[in-house]
TORSEDO-331843 format. One record per residue (C-alpha): residue in one letter; x, y, z. Coordinates in pm, 1 decimal. Example, Ala and Ser with C-alpha at 12.3 -4.5 7.8 and 13.67 -1.06 7.14 Angstrom:
! residues 2
+---+----------+----------+----------+
: r :        u :        v :        w :
+---+----------+----------+----------+
: a :   1230.0 :   -450.0 :    780.0 :
: s :   1367.0 :   -106.0 :    714.0 :
+---+----------+----------+----------+
! end
This chain:
! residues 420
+---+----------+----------+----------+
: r :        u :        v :        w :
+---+----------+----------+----------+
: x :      0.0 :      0.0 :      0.0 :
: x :    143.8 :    354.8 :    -92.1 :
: x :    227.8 :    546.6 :    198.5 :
: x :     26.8 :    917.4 :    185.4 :
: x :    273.3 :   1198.3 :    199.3 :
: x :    246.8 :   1379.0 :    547.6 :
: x :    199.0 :   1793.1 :    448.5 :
: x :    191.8 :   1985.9 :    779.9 :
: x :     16.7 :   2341.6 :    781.1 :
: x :    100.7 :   2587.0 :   1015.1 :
: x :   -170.2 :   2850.1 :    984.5 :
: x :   -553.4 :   2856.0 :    933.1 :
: x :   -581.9 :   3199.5 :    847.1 :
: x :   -695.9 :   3321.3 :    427.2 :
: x :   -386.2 :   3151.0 :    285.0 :
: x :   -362.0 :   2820.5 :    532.1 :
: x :   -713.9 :   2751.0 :    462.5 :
: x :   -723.4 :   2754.8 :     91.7 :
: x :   -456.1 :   2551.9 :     93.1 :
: x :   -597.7 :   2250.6 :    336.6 :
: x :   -902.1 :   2337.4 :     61.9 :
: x :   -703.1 :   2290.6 :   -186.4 :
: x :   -555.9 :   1943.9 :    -78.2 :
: x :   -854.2 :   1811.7 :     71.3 :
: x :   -958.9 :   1454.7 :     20.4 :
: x :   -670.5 :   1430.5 :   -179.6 :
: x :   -406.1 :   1169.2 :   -155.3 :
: x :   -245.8 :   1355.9 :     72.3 :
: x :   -260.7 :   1352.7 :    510.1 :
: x :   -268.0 :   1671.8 :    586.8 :
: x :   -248.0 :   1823.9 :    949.2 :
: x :   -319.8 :   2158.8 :   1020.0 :
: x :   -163.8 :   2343.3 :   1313.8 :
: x :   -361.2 :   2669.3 :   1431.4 :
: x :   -380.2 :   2822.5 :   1846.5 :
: x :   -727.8 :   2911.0 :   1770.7 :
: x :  -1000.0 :   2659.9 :   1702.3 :
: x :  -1147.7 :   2870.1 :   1427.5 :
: x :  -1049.7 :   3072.7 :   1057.2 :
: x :  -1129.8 :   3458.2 :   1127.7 :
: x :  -1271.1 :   3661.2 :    844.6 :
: x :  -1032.5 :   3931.1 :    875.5 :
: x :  -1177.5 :   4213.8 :    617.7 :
: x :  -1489.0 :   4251.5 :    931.0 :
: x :  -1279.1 :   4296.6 :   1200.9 :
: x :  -1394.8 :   4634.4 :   1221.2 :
: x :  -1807.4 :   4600.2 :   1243.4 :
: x :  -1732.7 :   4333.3 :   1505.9 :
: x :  -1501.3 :   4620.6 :   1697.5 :
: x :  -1803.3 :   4894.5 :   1603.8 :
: x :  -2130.2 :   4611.4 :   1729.4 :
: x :  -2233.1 :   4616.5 :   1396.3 :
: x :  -2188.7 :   4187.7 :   1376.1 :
: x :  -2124.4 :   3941.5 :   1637.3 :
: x :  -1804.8 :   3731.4 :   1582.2 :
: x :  -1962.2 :   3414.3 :   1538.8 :
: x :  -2045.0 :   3582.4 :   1214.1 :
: x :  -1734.4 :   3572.6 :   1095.3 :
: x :  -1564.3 :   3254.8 :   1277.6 :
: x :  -1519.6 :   2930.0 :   1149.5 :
: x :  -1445.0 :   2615.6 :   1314.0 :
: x :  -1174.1 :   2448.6 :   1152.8 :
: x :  -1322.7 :   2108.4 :   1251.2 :
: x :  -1644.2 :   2221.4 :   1128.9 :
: x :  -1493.2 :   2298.5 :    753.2 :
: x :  -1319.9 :   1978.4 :    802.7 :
: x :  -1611.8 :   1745.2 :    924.0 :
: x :  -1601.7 :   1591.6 :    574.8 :
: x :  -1320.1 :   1507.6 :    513.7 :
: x :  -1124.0 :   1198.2 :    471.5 :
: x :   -744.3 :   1301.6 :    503.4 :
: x :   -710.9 :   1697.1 :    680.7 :
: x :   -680.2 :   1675.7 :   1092.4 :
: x :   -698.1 :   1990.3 :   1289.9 :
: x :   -497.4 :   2020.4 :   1598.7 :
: x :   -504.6 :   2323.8 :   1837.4 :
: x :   -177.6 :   2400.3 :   1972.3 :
: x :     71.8 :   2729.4 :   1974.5 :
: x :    348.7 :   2656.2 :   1759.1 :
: x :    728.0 :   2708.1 :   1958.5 :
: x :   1011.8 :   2583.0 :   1711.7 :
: x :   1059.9 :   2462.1 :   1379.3 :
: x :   1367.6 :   2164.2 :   1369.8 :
: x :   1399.5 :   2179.0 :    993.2 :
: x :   1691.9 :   1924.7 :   1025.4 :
: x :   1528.0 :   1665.0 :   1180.4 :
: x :   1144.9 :   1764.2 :   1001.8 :
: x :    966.3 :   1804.7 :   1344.3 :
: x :    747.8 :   2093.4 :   1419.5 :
: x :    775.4 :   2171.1 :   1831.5 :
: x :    418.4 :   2257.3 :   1995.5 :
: x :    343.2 :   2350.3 :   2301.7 :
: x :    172.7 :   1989.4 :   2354.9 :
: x :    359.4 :   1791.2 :   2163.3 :
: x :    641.4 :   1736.6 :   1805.1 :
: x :    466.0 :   1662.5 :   1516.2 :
: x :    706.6 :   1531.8 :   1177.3 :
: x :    629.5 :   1625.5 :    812.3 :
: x :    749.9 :   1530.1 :    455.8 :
: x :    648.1 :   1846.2 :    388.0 :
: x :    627.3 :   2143.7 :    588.3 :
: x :    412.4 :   2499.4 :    487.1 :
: x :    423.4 :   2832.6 :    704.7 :
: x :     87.5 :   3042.1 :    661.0 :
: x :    140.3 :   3227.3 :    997.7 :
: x :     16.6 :   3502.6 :    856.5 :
: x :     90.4 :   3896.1 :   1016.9 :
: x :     48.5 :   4072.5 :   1353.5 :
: x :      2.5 :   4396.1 :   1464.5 :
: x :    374.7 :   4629.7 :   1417.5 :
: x :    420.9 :   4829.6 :   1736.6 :
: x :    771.5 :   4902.4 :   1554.1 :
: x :    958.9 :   4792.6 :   1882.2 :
: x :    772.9 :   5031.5 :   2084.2 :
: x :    686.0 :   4817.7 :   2428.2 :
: x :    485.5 :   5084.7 :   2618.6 :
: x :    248.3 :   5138.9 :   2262.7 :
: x :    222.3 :   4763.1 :   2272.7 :
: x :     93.2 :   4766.6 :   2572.1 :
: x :   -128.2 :   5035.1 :   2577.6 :
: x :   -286.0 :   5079.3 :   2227.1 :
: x :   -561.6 :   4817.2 :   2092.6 :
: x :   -457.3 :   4597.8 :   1783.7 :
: x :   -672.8 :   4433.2 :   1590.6 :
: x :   -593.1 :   4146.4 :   1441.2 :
: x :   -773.5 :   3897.2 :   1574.1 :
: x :  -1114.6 :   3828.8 :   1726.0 :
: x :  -1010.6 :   3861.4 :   2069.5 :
: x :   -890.0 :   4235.5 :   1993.2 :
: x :  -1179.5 :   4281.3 :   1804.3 :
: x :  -1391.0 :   4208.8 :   2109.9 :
: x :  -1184.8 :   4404.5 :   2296.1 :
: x :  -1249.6 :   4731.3 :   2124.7 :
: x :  -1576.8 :   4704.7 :   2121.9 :
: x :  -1554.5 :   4645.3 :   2502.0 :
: x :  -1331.3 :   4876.1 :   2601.2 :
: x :  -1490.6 :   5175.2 :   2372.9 :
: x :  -1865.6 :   5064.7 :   2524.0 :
: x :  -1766.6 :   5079.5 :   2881.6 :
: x :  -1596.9 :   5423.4 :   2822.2 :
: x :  -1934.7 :   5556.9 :   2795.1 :
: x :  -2059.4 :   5357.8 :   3096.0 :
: x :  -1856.7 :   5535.5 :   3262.5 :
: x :  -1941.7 :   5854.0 :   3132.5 :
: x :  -2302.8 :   5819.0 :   3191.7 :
: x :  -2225.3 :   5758.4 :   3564.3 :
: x :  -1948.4 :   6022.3 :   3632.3 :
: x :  -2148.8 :   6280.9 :   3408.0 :
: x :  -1838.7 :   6460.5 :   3433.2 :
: x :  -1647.7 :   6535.8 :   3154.4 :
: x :  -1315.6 :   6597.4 :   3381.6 :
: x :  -1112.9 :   6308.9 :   3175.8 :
: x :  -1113.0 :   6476.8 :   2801.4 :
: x :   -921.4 :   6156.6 :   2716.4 :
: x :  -1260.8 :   5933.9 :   2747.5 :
: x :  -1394.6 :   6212.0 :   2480.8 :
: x :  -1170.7 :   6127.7 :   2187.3 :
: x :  -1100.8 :   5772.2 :   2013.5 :
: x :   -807.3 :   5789.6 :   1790.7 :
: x :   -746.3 :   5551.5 :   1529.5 :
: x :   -357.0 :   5532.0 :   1417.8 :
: x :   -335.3 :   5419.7 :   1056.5 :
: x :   -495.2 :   5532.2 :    735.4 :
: x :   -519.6 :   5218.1 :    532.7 :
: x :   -852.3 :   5026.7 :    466.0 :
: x :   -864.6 :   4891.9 :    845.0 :
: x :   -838.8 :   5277.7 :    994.5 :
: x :  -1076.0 :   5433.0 :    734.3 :
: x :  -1394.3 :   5183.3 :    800.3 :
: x :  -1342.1 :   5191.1 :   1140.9 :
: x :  -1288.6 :   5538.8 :   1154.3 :
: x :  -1635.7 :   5553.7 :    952.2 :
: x :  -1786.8 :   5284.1 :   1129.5 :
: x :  -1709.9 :   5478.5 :   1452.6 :
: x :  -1864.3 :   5828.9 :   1323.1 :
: x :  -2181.9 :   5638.4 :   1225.8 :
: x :  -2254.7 :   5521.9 :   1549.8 :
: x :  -2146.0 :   5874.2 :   1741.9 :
: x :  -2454.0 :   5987.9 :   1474.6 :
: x :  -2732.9 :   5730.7 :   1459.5 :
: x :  -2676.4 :   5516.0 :   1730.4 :
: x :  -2487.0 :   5688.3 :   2095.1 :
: x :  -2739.8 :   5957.4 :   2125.0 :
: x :  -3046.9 :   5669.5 :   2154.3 :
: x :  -2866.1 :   5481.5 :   2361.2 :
: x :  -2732.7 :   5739.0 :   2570.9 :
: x :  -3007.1 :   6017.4 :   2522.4 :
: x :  -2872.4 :   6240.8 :   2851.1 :
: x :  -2535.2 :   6294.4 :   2659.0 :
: x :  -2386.0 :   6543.1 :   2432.4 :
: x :  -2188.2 :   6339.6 :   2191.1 :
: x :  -2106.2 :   6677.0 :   1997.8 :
: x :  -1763.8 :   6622.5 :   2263.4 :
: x :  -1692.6 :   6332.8 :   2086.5 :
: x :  -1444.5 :   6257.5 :   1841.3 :
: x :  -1306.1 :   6016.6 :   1561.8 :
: x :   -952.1 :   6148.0 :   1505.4 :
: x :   -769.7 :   5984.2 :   1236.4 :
: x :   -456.6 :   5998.0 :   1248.8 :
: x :   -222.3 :   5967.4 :    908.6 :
: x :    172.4 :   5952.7 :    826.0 :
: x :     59.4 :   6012.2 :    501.7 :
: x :   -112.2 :   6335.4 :    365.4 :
: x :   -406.6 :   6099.7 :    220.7 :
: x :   -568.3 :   5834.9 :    344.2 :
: x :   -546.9 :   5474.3 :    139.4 :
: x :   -219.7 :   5569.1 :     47.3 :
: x :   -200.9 :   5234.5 :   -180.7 :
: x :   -493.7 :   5327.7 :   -378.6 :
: x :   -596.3 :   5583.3 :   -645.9 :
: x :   -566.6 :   5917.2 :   -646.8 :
: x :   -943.6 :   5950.4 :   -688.5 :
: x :  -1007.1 :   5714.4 :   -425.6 :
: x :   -785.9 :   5896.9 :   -177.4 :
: x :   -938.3 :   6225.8 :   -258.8 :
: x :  -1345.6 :   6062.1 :   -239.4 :
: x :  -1196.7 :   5911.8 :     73.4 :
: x :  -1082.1 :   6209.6 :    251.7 :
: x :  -1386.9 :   6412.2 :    183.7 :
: x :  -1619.3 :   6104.1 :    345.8 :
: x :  -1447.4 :   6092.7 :    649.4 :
: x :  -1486.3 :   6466.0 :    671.5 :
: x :  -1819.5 :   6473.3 :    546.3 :
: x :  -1899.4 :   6191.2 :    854.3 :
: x :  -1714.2 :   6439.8 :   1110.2 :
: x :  -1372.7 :   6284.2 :   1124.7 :
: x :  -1053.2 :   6464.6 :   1220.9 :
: x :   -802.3 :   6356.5 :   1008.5 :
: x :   -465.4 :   6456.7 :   1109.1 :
: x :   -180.2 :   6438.4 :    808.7 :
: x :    173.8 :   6369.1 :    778.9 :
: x :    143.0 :   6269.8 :   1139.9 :
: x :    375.0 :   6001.3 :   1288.2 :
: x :    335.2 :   5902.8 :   1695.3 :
: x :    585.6 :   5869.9 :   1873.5 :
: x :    446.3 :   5765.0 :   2187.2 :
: x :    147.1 :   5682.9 :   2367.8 :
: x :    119.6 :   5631.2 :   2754.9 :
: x :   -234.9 :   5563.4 :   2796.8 :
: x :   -359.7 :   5850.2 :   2888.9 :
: x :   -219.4 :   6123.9 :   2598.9 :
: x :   -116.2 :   6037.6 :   2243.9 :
: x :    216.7 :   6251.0 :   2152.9 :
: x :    308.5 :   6298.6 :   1790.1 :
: x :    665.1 :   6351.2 :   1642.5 :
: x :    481.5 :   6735.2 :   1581.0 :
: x :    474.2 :   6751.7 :   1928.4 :
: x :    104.1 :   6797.6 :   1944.2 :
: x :    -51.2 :   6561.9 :   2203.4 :
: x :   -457.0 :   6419.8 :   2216.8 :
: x :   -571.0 :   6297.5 :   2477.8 :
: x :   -700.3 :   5967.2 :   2476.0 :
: x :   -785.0 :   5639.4 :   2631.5 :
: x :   -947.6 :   5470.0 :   2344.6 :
: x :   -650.7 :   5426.2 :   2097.0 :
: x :   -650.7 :   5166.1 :   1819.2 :
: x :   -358.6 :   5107.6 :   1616.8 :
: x :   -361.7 :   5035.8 :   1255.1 :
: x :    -65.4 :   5146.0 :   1156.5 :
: x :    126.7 :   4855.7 :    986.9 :
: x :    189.0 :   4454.5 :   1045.3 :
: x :    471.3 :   4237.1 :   1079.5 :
: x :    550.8 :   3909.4 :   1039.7 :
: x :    446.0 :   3623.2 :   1290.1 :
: x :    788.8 :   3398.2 :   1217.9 :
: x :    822.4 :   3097.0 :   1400.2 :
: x :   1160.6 :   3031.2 :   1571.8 :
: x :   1459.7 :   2788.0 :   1400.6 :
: x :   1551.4 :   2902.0 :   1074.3 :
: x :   1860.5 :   3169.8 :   1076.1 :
: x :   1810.5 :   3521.6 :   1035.2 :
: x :   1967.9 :   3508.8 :    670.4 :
: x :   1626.3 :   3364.4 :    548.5 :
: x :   1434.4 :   3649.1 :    659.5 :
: x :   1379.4 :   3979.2 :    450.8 :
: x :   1158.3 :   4261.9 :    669.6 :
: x :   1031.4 :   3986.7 :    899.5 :
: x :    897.9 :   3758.7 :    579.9 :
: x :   1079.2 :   3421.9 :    471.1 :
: x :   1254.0 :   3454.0 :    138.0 :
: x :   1087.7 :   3240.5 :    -69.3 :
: x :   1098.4 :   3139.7 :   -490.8 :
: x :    858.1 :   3128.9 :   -720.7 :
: x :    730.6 :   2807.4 :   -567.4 :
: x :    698.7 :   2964.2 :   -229.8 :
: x :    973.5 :   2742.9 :    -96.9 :
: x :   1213.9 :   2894.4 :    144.1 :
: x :   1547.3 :   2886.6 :    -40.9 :
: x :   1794.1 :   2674.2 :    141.5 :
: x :   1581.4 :   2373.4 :    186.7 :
: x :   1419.7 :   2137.3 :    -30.8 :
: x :   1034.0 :   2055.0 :    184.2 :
: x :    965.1 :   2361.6 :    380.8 :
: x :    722.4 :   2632.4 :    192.9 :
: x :    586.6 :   2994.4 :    307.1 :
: x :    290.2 :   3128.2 :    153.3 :
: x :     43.5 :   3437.9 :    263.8 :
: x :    176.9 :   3698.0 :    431.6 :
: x :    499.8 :   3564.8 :    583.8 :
: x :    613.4 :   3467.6 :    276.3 :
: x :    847.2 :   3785.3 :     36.9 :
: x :    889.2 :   3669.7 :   -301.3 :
: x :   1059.1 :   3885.8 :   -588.2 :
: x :    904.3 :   3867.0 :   -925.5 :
: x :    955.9 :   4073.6 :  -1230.5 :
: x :    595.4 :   4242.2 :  -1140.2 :
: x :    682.7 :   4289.7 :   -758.4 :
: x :   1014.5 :   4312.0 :   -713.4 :
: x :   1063.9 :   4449.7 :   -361.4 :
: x :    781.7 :   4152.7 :   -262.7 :
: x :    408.0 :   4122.3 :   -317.7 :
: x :    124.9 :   4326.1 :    -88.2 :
: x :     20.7 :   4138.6 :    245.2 :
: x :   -318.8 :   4148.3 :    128.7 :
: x :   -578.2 :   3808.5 :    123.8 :
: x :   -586.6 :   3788.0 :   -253.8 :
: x :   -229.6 :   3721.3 :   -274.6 :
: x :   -259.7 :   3465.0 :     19.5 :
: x :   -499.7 :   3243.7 :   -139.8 :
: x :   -369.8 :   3282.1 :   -448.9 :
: x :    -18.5 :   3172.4 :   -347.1 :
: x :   -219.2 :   2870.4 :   -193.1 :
: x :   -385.0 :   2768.2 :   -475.2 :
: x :    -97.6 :   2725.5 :   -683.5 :
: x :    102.5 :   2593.0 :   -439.7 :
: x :   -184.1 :   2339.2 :   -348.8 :
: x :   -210.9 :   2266.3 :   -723.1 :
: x :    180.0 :   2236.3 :   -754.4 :
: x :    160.9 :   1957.6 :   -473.5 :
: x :    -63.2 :   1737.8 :   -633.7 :
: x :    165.1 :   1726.9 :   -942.0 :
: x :    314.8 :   1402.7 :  -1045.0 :
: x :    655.4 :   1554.4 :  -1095.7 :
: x :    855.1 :   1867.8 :  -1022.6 :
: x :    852.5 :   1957.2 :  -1333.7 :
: x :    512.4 :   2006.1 :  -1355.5 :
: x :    512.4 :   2308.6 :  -1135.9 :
: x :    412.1 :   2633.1 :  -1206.1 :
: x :    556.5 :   2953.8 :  -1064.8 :
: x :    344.0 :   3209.6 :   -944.3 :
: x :    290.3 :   3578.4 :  -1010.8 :
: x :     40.3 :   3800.3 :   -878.5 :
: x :   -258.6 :   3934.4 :  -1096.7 :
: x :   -400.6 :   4243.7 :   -914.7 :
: x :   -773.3 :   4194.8 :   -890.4 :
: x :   -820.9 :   4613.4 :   -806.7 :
: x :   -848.2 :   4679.3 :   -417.2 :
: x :  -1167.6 :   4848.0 :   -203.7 :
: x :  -1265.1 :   4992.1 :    121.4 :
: x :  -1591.1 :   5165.3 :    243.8 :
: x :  -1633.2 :   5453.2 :    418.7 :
: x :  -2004.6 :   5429.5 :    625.0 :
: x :  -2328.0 :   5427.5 :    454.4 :
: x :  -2341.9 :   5434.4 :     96.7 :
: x :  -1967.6 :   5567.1 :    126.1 :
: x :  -1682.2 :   5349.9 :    -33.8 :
: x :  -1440.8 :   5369.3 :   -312.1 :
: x :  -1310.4 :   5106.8 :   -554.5 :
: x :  -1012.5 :   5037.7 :   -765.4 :
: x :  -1028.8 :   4798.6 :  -1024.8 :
: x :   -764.6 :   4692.0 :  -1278.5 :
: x :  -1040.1 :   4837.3 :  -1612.8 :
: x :  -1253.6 :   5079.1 :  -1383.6 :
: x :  -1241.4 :   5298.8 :  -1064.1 :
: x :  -1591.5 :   5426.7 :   -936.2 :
: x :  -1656.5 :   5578.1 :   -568.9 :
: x :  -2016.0 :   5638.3 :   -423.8 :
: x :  -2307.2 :   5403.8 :   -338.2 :
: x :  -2258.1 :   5188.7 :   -636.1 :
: x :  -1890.5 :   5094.5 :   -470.9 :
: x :  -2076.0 :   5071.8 :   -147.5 :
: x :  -2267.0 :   4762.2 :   -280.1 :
: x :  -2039.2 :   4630.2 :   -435.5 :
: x :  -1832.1 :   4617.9 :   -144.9 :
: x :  -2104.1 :   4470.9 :     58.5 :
: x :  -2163.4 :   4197.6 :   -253.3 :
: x :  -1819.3 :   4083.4 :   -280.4 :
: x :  -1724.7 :   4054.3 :    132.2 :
: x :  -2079.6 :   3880.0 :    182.5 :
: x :  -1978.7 :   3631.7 :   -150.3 :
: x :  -1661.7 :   3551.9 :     36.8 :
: x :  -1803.4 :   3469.4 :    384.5 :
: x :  -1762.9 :   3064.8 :    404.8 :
: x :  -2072.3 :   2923.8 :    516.1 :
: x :  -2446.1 :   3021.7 :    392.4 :
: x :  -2586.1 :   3051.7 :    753.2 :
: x :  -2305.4 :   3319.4 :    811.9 :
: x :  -2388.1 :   3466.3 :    482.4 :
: x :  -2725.7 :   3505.1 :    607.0 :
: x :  -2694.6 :   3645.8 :    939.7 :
: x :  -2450.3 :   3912.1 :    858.5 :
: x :  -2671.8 :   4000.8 :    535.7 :
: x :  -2936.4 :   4033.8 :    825.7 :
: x :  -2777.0 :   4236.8 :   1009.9 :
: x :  -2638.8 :   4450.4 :    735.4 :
: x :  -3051.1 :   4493.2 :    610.4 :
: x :  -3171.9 :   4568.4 :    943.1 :
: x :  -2870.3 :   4852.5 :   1021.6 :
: x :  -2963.3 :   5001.9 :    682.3 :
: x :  -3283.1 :   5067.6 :    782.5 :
: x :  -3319.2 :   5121.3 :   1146.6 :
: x :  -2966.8 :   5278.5 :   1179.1 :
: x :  -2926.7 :   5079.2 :   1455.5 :
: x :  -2844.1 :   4716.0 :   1564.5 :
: x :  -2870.2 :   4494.3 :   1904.2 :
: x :  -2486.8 :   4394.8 :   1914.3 :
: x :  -2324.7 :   4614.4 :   2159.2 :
: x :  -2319.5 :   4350.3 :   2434.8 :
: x :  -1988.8 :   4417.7 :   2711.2 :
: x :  -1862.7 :   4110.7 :   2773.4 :
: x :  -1582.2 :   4047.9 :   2992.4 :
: x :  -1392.9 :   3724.3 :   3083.0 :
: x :  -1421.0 :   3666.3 :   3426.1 :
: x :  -1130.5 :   3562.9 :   3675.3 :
: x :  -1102.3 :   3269.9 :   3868.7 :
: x :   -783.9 :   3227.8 :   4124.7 :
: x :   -595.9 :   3551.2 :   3950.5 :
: x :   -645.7 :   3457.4 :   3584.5 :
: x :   -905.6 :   3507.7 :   3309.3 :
: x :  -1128.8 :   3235.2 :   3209.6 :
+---+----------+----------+----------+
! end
């Protein structure tokens, strides 16, 4: 009897998941390694952060995609070492071996070495920060209600650090509700103190996009009441003021940084294999120097004619790069492999209501037309049809109420000194 090749997957996030996808029920045993029990639908990070969905909505049980099938495991562990020498993987339960080993670790939140930001500012890259947010934002105004004082100026301003497509919806998702949805909630409060400050190293926001777009952009988040503050970089934040390299400070103690993403590498491969915190990979997505271990997604830089300082950390080129390489794998020989290259579908982001811009490769178009379309394409790429319809739900009932019932606090609670 043939012995199935043994593919290890480190990774369930856009490009670790199209790639189990990919190779499943295949003649292949495939094991993938994730610490959470569940694929996150990045893109909505945001409208779980602003109550607008709950995060059920956009989790996915990795043994519930998998229920199926006849050769992918799921294991739920934290990942510590890679022994590349000996093909073992080192968890924190246990050593797993491979003939084949791929890295989809995706990206994390760049505090740029900056401890005290780290610690103080809200990421949000996973669902965890996400609910956090949304917490820590909601119980600001708790508090608010009950002090009906406005002696702490920093409870009065939420600034969002980053003007890519992450710090523009939430930064519009954050104005709507300060103008539809605080003032019913909270009728005994002026919310005319409060305010979405966007702040920018650039001098437009969606710096990556078209001129147009950045232009429509700007004038939505003004048009929704948003300060945003260009060609400013922080340089510090201690949780109570946000100081800028200007030397302007806000006060603050609902900060959300959104400002760039690293790497998440995984320990035992020398520092000679990494370029800006990404494995250096060829046009297979192996890492060069060995002949079974692969990076794709995010952590993976690869130089092409096209992209030759690396392709974008963005989802399309993550399951993209695990399509081919899941194709690649199920070839009968090496020599059947294709390299890949990145074809740029266009990019998008929305900006509230009726409010988004898009860039595609034959057309760009801002306005309420890109709004739907937005809304189309992120609800077409939501995995399961019960999610599809709860968030379409949700989306439906927002539009026309201008409200929705998903601002629940909830805290972990502790139990001998730690959260449960």
């Amino acid at each position: 009897m043939e012995t199935r090749e043994k593919i290890i997957i480190i990774g369930g996030g856009f490009a670790g998941l199209q790639l189990a996808k990919t190779l499943n029920n295949k003649n292949k045993k495939v094991i993938v390694l994730d610490k959470m029990n569940h694929h996150m639908f990045q893109p909505l990070f945001y409208q779980v952060a602003s109550g607008r969905i709950e995060p059920s909505n956009i989790s996915f049980p990795f043994r519930k995609i998998f229920q199926q099938s006849r050769n992918t495991q799921f294991r739920m562990t934290e990942v510590r070492e890679i022994d590349p020498a000996n093909n073992k993987v080192i968890t924190d339960e246990a050593e797993f071996t491979y003939d084949k080993l791929i890295i989809a670790t995706g990206c994390k939140t760049n505090f740029f070495g900056n401890k005290e930001l780290e610690g103080k500012a809200f990421g949000m890259k996973n669902t965890q920060e996400a609910i956090s947010i949304r917490n820590h934002v909601l119980t600001t105004f708790e508090k608010l209600i009950i002090e009906k004082s406005r002696s702490d100026d920093g409870n009065w301003n939420i600034v969002i650090v980053g003007s890519g497509p992450t710090g523009v919806e939430l930064a519009g998702a954050f104005a709507e509700m300060k103008k539809d949805i605080l003032p019913r909630d909270y009728p005994y409060m002026n919310f005319d103190h409060l305010k979405i400050i966007l702040v920018s190293s650039t001098e437009k926001p969606l710096a990556v996009m078209s001129s147009e777009a950045q232009e429509k952009s700007e004038k939505y988040l003004k048009d929704l009441g948003v300060t945003f503050m260009s060609g400013e970089v922080v340089t510090e934040y201690d949780g109570d003021k946000v100081h800028l390299k200007s030397g302007k400070e806000i006060p603050s103690n609902n900060v959300i940084w959104a400002a760039g993403v690293t790497g998440n590498v995984v320990g035992g491969f020398p520092e000679e294999k990494l370029v800006k915190n990404r494995y250096i990979v060829d046009r297979y997505n192996k890492i060069k120097g060995y002949d079974n271990v692969y990076a794709i997604g995010d952590i993976a830089y690869m130089e092409t004619p096209k992209y030759p300082h690396g392709h974008p950390q963005v989802a399309n080129v993550a399951i993209n790069q695990a399509k081919n390489l899941g194709k690649n794998l199920l070839k009968k020989t090496r020599q059947e492999w294709k390299e890949y290259e990145y074809d740029d579908k266009g990019s998008l982001a929305t900006i509230g209501k009726h409010r988004a811009v898009v860039d595609l490769p034959f057309i760009k178009f801002q306005g309420f037309l890109a709004w739907y379309f937005w809304m189309f394409l992120h609800l077409m790429l939501i995995l399961s049809v019960r999610n599809k319809l709860a968030i379409f739900f949700n989306w439906m009932w927002s539009y026309i109420n201008k409200d929705s019932s998903l601002r629940l606090i909830i805290i972990p609670t502790k139990k001998n000194g730690t959260l449960q």
